[in-house]
C-alpha positions in Angstrom: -20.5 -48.0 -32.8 -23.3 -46.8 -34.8 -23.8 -46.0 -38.6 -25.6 -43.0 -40.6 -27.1 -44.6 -43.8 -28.4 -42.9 -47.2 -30.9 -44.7 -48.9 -31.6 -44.0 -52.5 -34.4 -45.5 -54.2 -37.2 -43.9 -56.0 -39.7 -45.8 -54.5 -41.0 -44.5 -51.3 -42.2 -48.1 -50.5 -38.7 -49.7 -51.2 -37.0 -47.1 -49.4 -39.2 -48.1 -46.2 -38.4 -51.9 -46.8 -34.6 -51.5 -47.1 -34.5 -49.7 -44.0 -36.9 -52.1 -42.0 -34.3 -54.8 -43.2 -31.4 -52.9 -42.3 -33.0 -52.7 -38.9 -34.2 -56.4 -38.9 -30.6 -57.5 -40.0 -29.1 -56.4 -36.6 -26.4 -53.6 -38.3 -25.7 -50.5 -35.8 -28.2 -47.9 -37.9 -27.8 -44.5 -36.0 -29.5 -41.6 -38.7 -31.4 -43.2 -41.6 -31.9 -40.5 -44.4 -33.6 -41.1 -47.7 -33.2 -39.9 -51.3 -35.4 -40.4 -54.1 -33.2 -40.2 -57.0 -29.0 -39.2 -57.6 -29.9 -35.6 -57.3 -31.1 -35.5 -53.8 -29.0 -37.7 -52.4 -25.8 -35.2 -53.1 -28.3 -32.4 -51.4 -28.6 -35.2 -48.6 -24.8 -35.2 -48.2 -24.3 -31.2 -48.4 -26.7 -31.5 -45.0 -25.6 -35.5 -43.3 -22.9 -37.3 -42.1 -23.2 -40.5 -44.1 -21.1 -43.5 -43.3 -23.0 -45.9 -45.8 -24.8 -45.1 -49.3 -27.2 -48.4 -50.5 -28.8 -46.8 -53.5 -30.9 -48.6 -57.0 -29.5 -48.7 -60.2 -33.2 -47.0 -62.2 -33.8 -43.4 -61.0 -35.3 -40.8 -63.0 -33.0 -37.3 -62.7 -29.6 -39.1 -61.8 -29.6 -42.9 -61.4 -27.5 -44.9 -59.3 -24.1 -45.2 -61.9 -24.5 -41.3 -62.1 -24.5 -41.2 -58.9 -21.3 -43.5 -58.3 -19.4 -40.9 -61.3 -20.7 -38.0 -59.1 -19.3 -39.3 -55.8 -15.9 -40.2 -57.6 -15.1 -37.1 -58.5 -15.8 -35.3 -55.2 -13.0 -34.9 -52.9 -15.5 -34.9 -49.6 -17.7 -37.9 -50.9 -15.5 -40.1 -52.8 -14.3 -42.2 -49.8 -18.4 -43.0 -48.6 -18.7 -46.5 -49.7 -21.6 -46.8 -51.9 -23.6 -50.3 -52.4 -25.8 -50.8 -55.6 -29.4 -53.0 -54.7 -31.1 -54.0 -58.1 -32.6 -56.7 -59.5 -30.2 -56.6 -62.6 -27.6 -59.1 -61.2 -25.9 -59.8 -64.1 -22.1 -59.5 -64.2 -22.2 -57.2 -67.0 -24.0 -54.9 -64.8 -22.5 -55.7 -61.4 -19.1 -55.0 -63.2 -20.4 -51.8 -64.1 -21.3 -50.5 -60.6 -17.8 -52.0 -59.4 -16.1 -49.8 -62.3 -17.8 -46.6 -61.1 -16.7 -47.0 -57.8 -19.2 -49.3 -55.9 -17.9 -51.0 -53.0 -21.1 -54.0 -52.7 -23.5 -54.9 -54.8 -26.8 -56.7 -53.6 -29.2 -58.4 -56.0 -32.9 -58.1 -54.8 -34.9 -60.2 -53.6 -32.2 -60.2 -50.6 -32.2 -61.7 -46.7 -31.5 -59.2 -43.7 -28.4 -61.1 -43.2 -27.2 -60.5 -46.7 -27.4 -56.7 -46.4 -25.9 -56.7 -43.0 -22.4 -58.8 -44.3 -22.1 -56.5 -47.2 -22.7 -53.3 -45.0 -20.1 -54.9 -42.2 -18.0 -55.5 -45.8 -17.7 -52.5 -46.8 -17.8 -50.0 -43.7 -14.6 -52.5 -42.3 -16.1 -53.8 -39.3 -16.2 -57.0 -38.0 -19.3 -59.6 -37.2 -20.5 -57.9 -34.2 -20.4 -54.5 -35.9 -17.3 -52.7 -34.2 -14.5 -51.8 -35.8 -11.0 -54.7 -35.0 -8.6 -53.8 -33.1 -5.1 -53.5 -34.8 -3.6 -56.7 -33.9 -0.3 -54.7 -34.3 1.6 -53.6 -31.0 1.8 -49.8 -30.0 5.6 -50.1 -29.7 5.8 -51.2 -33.4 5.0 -47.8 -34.3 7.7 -45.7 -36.9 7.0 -42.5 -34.7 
């Protein structure tokens, strides 16, 4: 199984990198699309499927913690799990992002490897990217 992923940065550049680390990392990536601030990225949504949100903290317009409120109180967007990237790793803040309704937080600089676990993390598949079988049996079922 394969992943749509919005990417929300307002630097074209680091846009570019997260994605070529995404890719690098090994994590199913099907549709990549791209957002330069809070603002576009729910215009991105109105148009995508999106399975993923990794999206900075420091936007002009609507920054990332807007951007977690926003998706909170929408009933089509509030179940996208949303991951904060910033250099401003301090608990303070990371407790911040988790408050608003991040799901993963990732401190730059970060490794391909690091992105991919907290991507697998948060989407709830396992190592190899697919979602687990329910170890329960069919016949357990209520119905």
């Amino acid at each position: 199984m394969s992943f749509n992923v919005l990417i929300v940065d307002d630097s074209g550049a680091m846009r570019a990198v997260i994605k070529k680390i995404i890719t690098i990392s090994g994590f199913k990536m099907s549709g990549c699309f791209e957002a330069a601030n809070g603002r576009e990225a729910l215009d991105q949504l109105k148009k995508n499927w999106v399975d993923v949100i990794i999206s900075d903290v420091n936007m002009p317009e609507m920054n990332g913690l807007e951007l977690l409120q926003a998706l909170s109180r929408d009933p089509l967007y509030q179940n996208i799990p949303a991951i904060i990237v910033s250099t401003e790793g301090s608990s303070e803040r990371m407790k911040e992002a988790f408050d608003r309704g991040a799901k993963g937080f990732i401190k730059k600089p970060f490794l391909p490897e690091d992105i991919r676990s907290v991507l697998h993390d948060v989407i709830g598949v396992g190592a190899d990217g697919e979602y687990q079988e329910d170890p329960r049996n069919a016949d357990d079922g209520d119905f």
